[in-house]
N, C-alpha and C positions, 0 to 999 in steps of 0.2 A: 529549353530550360532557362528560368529566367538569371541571371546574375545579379550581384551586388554593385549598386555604382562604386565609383574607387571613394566617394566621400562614406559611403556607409560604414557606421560605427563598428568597429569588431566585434568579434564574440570574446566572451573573456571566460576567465571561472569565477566563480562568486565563492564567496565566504559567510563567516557568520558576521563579518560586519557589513554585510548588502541584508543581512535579516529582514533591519526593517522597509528596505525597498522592496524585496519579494512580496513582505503583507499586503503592501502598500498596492503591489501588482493584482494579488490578489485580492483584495478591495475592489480595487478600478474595475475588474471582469465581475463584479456581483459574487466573490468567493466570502468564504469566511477570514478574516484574516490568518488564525491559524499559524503562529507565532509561536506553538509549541513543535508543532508537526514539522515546518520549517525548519526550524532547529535542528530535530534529529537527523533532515536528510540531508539538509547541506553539514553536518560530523561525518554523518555515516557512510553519504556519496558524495558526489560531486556536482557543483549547480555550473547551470554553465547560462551567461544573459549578454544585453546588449542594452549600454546605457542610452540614458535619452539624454541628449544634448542640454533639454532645459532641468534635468536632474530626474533621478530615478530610475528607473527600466522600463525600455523599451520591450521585453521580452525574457524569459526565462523559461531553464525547464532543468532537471534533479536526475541524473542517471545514479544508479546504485548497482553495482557488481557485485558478484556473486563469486565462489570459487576459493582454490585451494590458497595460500597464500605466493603470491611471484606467476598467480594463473587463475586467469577470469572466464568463467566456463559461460555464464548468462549477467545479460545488464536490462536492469527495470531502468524503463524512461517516468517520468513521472511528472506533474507540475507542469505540463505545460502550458504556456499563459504569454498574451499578447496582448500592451495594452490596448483599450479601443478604441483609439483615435489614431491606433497602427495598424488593426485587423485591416484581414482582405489587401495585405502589401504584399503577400509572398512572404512576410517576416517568417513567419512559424513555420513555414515549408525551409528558410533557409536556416531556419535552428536545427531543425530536425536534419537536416542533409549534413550539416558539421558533424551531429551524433554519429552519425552513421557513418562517415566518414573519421572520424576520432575512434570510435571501437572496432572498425576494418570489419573481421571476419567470427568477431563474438555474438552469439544469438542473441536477440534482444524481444523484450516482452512489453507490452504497457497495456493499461485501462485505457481502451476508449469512450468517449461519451456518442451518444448519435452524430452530434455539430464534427466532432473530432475525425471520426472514423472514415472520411472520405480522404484526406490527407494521406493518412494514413496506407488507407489501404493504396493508394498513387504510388507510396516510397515502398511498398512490398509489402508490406504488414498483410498476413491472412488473420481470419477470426477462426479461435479454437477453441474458444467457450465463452460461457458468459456469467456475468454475477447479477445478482438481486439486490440492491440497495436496502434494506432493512430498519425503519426509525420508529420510536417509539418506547410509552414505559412501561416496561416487564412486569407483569401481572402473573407471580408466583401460583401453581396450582398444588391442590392436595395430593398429585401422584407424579410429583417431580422422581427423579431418575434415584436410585438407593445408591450410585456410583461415589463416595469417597472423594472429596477432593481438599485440599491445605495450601495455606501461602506457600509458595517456591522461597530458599532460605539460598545462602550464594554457596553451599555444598552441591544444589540440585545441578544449578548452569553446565558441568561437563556432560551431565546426563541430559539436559535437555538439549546442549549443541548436538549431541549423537541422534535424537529424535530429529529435530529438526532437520539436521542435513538428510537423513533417512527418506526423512517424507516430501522433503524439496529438490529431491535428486543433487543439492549442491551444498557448497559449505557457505551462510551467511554470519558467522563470528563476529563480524563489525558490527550488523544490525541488533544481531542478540544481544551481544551482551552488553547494549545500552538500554535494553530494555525493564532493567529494578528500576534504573533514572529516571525514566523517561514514564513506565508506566505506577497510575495509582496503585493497582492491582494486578497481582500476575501471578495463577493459581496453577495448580497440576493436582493429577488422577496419577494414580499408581495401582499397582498390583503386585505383593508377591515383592515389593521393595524394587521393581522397573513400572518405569514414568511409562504412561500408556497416554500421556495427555498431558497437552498443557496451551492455556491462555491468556491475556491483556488485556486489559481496560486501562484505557490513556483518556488525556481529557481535552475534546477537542471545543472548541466554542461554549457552547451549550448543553453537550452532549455527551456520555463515556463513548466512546468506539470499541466495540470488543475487536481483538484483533491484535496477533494471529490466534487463531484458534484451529491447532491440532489434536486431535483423537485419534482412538482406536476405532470408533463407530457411535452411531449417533446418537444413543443413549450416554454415553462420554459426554460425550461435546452437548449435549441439555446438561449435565449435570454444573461443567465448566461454565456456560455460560450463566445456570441457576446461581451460582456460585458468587461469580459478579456481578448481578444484579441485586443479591441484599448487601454488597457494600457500599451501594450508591442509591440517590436521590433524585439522581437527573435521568432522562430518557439515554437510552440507548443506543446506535448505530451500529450498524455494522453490514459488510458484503460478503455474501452467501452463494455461493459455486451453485449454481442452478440444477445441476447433478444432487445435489442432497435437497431432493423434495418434501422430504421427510423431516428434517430439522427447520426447512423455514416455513411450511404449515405449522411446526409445534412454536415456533416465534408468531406466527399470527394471528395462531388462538393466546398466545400471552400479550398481548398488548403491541406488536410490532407491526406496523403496516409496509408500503412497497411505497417506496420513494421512487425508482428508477431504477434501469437496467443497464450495467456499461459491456462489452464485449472486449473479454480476453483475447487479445491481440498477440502473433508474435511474427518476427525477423529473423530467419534463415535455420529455423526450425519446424518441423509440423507440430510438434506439442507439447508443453512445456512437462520437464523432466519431473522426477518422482511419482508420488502415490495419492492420487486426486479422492482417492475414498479416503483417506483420513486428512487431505488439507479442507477444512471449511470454510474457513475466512482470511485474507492476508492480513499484514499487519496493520498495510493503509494500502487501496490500492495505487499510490503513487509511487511502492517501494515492491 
C-alpha cells in the first residue's frame, strides 16, 4: 500500500467557500460545473479535498450520512474527482482510504462510473445494483397514469420524512428538508389523505434532474414524473434502478434515451437498506 510523502498536502474539509474550487475541479475532469448541486452537498454533508499548492484542488470528494440524529446508520460517498494533471498518483485511492478510515465501521454506498469502479472495488466496495442514466425531452402521451398529483406545501414535509425514511431504511432529515430550497419542483400523490409518493426536479446545467423519486408502484411514479415534465422546458435527466424495467421503457417511449449505466456500490453491507420497489431514482447519485 502506497503512502503519502510527509510533504503531501493534507486532507481537509471543505466548505461552501471551496464552492467555487469544487466547480472548478469539476470542469477540469470534463463535469458540468454544477454549482447548484455542489451547494446542497457540501450544507447537507461533508466535502473533504486536498489543496493544490499553485491554488485550487488537488482532489475532492462529498460524503453524506444518513441516520437517526447522534447516530449514522449509512454514508453516500459522492463527487469524487481528481484533478488531471494528478490522476493515476494514487490521489483518489488516498482520499477514499481517509473516508474510510474517518467513518470506521458505518456502511457506506456510492455510484460508480466504469473508470471508477476498479478503485473501488480494491477498497471493498461489492456491486448491488445498477442504475440507467436517463436524458432527454419528455414527450407527454394521451394515456399518462389518472394518479393525482399537487405541489408539496411545507405541512406535507413530516409526512414525506415518514415516507422517505420508510423507503430508505433510514433517517435523511438534512437532505430533505433542503429540498423546497434547492428544488424548482417537488410534487406528491396521495390517497385517502397519506402521501403514497413523492418527487424533485432541481436544475442542474442544462437539464431538470428528477430526483428522488419515491412511489407506491410504477404507475405513481409515471404520473410524478408526468407531473414534472409540464412545469419545465428543458430536457430531463434522471437515474432509474435497473429493477423498474417498466418505468424506464415508459421514459423511452417518451422522449428519454440512455446515457450511461453507473453500478450501485456498497461498503460493509450486502444491500443497501429499505424498499427498492418503491425507490426509483436518488436525489443525485452523488448523495
Amino acid at each position: 500500500m502506497s503512502t503519502p510523502s510527509p510533504t503531501a498536502p493534507p486532507i481537509r474539509p471543505l466548505t461552501l467557500r471551496d464552492l467555487t474550487a469544487c466547480a472548478d475541479l469539476s470542469e477540469n475532469r470534463g463535469w458540468p460545473r454544477e454549482e447548484h448541486k455542489w451547494g446542497l452537498l457540501l450544507t447537507a454533508g461533508t466535502g473533504y479535498g486536498i489543496d493544490d499548492p499553485d491554488g485550487g484542488l488537488v482532489a475532492a470528494c462529498v460524503v453524506t450520512e444518513y441516520g437517526a440524529p447522534g447516530r449514522t446508520d449509512l454514508g453516500a460517498v459522492g463527487m469524487v474527482l481528481v484533478a488531471e494533471r494528478h490522476a493515476r498518483q494514487g490521489i483518489g485511492r488516498r482520499l477514499m482510504r481517509y473516508v474510510l478510515s474517518t467513518m470506521g465501521t458505518v456502511p457506506l454506498t456510492l455510484h460508480a462510473t466504469p473508470n471508477g469502479r476498479p478503485l473501488y472495488e480494491e477498497l471493498g466496495f461489492k456491486v448491488t445494483g445498477r442504475a440507467e442514466m436517463l436524458r432527454g425531452r419528455f414527450t407527454p402521451g394521451a394515456t399518462e397514469s389518472r394518479v393525482a398529483t399537487r405541489a408539496v406545501t411545507a405541512e406535507d414535509l413530516p409526512g414525506i420524512l415518514r415516507l422517505d425514511e420508510e423507503v430508505f431504511g433510514t433517517d435523511r432529515t438534512p437532505l430533505i428538508t433542503r429540498l423546497p430550497a434547492f428544488a424548482d419542483r417537488l410534487r406528491l400523490a396521495e390517497e385517502n389523505g397519506r402521501i403514497t409518493g413523492y418527487a424533485a426536479a432541481w436544475p442542474n446545467t442544462d437539464t431538470q434532474v428528477v430526483g428522488p423519486l419515491i412511489a407506491r408502484d410504477t404507475k405513481t411514479a409515471k404520473a410524478l414524473v408526468a407531473s414534472l415534465a409540464a412545469g419545465t422546458d428543458r430536457p430531463l435527466r434522471t437515474d432509474i434502478d435497473v429493477r423498474h424495467e417498466d418505468l424506464r421503457n415508459w421514459l423511452k417511449r417518451r422522449g428519454l434515451a440512455s446515457v450511461a449505466f453507473n453500478a450501485v456500490m456498497t461498503h460493509g453491507l450486502p444491500e443497501l437498506p429499505g424498499d427498492w420497489t418503491r425507490r426509483f431514482a436518488p436525489l443525485t447519485v452523488a448523495a
